[in-house]
N, C-alpha and C positions, 0 to 999 in steps of 0.2 A: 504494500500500500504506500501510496507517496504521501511523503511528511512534510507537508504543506505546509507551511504557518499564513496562519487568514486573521489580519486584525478586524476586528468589526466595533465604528467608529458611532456615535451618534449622541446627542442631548437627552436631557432629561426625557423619559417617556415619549422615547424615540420609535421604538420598539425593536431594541438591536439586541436586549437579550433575547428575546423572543426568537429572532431571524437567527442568532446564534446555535441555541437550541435546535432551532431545525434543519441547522447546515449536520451539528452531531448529528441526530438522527438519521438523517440519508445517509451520510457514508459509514453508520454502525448499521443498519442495514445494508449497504452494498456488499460492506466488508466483514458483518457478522461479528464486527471487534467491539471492545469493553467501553466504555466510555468512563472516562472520570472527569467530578464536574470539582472542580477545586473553586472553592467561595472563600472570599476574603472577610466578608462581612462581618460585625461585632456586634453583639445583640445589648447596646448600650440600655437602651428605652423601650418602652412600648413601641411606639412606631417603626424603629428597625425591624423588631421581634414582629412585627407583621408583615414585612416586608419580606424577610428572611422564609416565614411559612409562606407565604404568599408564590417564593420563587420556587421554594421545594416543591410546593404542588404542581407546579408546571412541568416540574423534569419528569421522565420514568424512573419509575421505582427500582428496576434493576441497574438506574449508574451508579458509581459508587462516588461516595464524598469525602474530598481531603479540605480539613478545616484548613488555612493559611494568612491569618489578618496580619501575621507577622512572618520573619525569616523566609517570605517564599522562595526565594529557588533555594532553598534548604530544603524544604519539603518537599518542592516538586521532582529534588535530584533522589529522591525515595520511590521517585515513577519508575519502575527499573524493567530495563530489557533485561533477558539471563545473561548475555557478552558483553555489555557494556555498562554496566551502571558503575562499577567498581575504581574503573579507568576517570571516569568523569568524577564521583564522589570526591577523589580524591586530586584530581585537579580544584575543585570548588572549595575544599578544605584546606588548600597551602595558599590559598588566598587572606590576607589577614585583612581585617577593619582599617589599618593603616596604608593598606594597597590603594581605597577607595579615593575616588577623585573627586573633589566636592564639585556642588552642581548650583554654583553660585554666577555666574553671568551667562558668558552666549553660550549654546550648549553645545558635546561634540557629537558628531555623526559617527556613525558607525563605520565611515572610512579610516578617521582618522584618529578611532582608539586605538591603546595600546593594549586590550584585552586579550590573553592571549587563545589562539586560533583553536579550538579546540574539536573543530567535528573530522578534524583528520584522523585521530586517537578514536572514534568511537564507531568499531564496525557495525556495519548492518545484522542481526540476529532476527528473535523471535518475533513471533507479531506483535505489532506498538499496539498499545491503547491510544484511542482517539483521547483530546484533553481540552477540558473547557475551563478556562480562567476568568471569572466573575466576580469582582473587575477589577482592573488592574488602577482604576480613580481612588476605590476604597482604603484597596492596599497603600496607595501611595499619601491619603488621609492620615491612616493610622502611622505610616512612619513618620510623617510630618512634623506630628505633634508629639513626638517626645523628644523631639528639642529643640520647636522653635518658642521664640521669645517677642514677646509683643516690643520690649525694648529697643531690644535689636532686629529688625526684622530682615537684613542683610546679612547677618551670622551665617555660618558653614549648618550644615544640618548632616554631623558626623553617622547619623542611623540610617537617615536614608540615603545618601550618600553609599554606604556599604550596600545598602538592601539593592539601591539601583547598578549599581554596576557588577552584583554579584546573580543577580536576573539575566543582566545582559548577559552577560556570560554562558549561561546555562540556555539560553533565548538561542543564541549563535550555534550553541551544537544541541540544538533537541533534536533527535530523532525521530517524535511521536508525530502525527497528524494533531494539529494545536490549533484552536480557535480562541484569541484573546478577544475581550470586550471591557471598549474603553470611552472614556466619557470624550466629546470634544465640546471644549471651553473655551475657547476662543471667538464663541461670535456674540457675543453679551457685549456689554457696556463693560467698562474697566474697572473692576470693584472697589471697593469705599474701607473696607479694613486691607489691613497688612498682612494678615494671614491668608484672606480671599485671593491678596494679588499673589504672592509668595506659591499659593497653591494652583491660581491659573499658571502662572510661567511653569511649573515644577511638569505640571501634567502636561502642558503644551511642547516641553523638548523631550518629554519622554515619550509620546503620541508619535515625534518627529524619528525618534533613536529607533521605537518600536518599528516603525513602519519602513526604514530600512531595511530592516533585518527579514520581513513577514512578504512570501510570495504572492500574495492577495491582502488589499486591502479594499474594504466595504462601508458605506457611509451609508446610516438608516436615517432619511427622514420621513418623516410620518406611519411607519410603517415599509417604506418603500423603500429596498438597495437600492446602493446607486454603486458601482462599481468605481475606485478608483485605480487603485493598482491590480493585476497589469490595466494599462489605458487599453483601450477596446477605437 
């Protein structure tokens, strides 16, 4: 099975988990393979906590679910082919916090990091599990805010920082069929706190880094794809 990576892009109540869900489906019916649906979410409040059932209902009951609001590609490097998870594990572990590059002005491309090349090391095996990443806005929430600073709101943010370039990482050499779903924030008015802004720029070069990396990329508005990468 080809190991696609498909980002699927859209605003609020876009309907791009929805169309996500049903890109898995088709190809775990073509392909008869596992699906796992990796959710970032934190059941802070009430309203997450409904949101959160809200989305379980809509999946099949036979995908199987990896909690992740924290350390994702820690977890997702637990997705394991039988010949290669070991090889990669352990490239993503000689990686220190201090490797990590902070992500405090223009941001870089995936041409011009220095991460190193890692889908050479990881042969083709068993059959992948399809992989659904819901979402990668939440994820990037939750690392935000354990160390940004309303004070400072131009400070380094050393957790996500780590978190983001040890994704990429793992992003660069998955071998699975992967469908990420991610918010785009960029066509709003320019926000009124320091966090809002801090967190549009954060999601908007990582939308950028992501979608380098991702052989398809999908923009849902109202419900409707709109295909961007490949151009058609």
């Amino acid at each position: 099975m080809n190991s696609t990576r498909h980002l699927v892009l859209g605003a609020a109540r876009s309907g791009k988990t929805r169309f996500a869900l049903n890109v898995a489906k088709a190809l775990a019916r073509e392909h008869e393979s596992e699906v796992i649906y990796v959710a970032t979410a934190e059941a802070h409040d009430g309203e997450m906590r409904e949101r959160i059932a809200r989305h379980r209902a809509e999946r099949p009951t036979n995908w199987r679910t990896l909690e992740a609001p924290r350390e994702l590609a820690r977890e997702l490097a637990s997705i394991k082919r039988r010949d290669s998870s070991e090889v990669f594990a352990g490239a993503l572990n000689a990686r220190s916090p201090g490797e990590s590059v902070a992500r405090d002005a223009a941001p870089v491309t995936a041409a011009s990091s220095d991460r190193p090349a890692l889908t050479e090391v990881l042969p083709p095996s068993a059959a992948a599990s399809i992989i659904v990443i819901d979402c990668l806005t939440l994820w990037l929430s939750n690392a935000i805010l354990s160390d940004f600073r309303e004070a400072d709101p131009g400070a380094p943010l050393p957790t996500w920082a780590h978190e983001r370039e040890t994704f990429l990482t793992w992003l660069e050499a998955c071998d699975h069929p992967l469908i990420l779903v991610s918010n785009e924030v960029g066509g709003g008015i320019v926000p009124t706190s320091a966090l809002a802004r801090r967190f549009q720029s954060e999601q908007g070069w990582l939308n950028q880094d992501v979608a380098a990396l991702c052989e398809q990329v999908t923009l849902v508005v109202a419900g409707l794809p709109v295909p961007i990468k490949p151009t058609r």
